[in-house]
C-alpha positions as CSV (number, residue, x, y, z in Angstrom):
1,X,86.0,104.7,95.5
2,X,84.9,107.7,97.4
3,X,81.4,109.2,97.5
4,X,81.3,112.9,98.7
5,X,79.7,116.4,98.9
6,X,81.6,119.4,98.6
7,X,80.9,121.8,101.3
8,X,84.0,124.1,100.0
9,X,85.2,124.2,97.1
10,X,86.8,125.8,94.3
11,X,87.8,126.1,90.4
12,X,91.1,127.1,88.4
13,X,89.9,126.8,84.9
14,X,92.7,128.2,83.4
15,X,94.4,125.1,82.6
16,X,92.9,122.0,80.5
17,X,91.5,119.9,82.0
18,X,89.9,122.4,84.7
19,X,91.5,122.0,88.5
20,X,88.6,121.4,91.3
21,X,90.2,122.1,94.9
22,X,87.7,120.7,97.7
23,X,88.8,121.9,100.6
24,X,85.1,120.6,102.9
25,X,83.5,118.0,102.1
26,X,80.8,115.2,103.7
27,X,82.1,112.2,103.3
28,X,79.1,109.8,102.2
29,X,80.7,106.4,101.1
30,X,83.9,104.3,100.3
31,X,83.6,101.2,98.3
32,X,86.5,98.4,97.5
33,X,86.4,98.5,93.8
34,X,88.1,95.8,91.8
35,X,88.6,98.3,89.3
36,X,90.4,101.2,91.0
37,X,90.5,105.2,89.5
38,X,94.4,105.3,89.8
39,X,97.2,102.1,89.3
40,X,98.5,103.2,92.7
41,X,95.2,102.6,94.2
42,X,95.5,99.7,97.1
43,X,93.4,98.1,100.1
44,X,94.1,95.5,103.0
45,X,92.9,94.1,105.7
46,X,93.6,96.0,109.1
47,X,95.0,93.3,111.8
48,X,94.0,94.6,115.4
49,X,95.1,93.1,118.6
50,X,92.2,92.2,120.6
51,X,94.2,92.2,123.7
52,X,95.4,95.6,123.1
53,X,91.8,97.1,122.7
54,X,90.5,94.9,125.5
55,X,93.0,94.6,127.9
56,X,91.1,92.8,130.7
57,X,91.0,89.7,128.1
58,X,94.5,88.7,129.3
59,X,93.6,88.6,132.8
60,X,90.3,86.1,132.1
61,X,90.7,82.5,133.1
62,X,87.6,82.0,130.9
63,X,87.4,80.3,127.0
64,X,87.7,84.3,125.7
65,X,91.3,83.8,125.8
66,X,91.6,80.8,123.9
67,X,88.8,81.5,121.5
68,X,90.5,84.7,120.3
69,X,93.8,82.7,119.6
70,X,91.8,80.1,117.9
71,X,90.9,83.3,115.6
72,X,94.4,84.1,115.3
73,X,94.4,87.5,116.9
């Protein structure tokens, strides 16, 4: 679910139902719903590798190391 203000927008009412185009908008809040707008609708979890974003982690002789594959990532 998407919370937004259109900045730019614009209207074809010649068909039924109307047609809104936003083309700018401010972007105010996303929420996981349980009960999604379209069947197609999906969500997940995003799996990072810590090492990746930190590389100096895989150099460390400290517990870092094993605490992040305790943690599984």
């Amino acid at each position: 679910s998407f919370g937004f203000r259109a900045l730019k927008e614009s209207w074809d009412i010649t068909p039924s139902p109307y047609i809104r185009t936003v083309t700018a908008a401010e972007l105010r809040e996303i929420t996981v719903t349980s009960l999604p707008a379209y069947t197609d609708s999906s969500v997940e979890i995003a799996r990072r590798s810590l090492y990746a974003q930190h590389p100096a982690l895989r150099q460390t002789g400290d517990n870092r190391r094993r605490w992040a594959e305790l943690a599984g990532v």
